[in-house]
N, C-alpha and C positions, 0 to 999 in steps of 0.2 A: 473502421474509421480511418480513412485516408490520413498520410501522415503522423498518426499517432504516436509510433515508437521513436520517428526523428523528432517530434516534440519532445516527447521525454526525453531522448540523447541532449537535446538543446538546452533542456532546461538543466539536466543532472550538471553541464559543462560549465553553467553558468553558478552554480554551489548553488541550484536551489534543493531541498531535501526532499522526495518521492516513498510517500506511505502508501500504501493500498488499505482501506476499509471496503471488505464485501461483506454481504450476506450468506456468502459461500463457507464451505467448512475450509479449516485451516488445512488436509491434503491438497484439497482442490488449489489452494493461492499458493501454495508449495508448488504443487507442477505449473500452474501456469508461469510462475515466475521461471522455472527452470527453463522450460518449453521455448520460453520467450528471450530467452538470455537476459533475464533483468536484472542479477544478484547485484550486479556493479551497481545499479541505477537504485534501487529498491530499499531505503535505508528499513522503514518498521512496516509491520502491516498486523490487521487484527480482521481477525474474521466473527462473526455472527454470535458464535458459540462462546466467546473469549467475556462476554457483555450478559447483563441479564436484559436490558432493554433491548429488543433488534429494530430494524431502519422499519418508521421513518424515523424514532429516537435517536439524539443525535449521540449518542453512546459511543456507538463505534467508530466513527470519527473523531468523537476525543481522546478514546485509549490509543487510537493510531498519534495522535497528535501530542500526547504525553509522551510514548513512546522516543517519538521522536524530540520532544523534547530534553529528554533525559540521558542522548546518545551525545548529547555536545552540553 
């Protein structure tokens, strides 16, 4: 996706907060984040395995979103 990571630069500068929710296991969003250099940008993230419902339940996007609520 063109532009994607200066999006998130943009947004992380502006104090908005960057969770990730995949369907992927939690190794896999561990490298990517690393790969990607996102630690700075990447406040919570929850993967597939972490939920007993997977997507489309919106599960994993709420435990991402607690998460993150619970860091401030």
């Amino acid at each position: 996706m063109p532009y994607a990571f200066e999006i998130l630069e943009l947004l992380h500068q502006n104090d908005y907060k960057i969770g990730i929710s995949s369907g992927a296991c939690r190794e896999f969003i561990n490298q990517f984040i690393v790969y990607f250099n996102l630690k700075e940008i990447v406040v919570a993230s929850t993967s597939s395995n972490e939920v007993e419902k997977k997507k489309p339940n919106p599960d994993v996007f709420l435990t991402s979103f607690k998460k993150i609520e619970n860091l401030f």
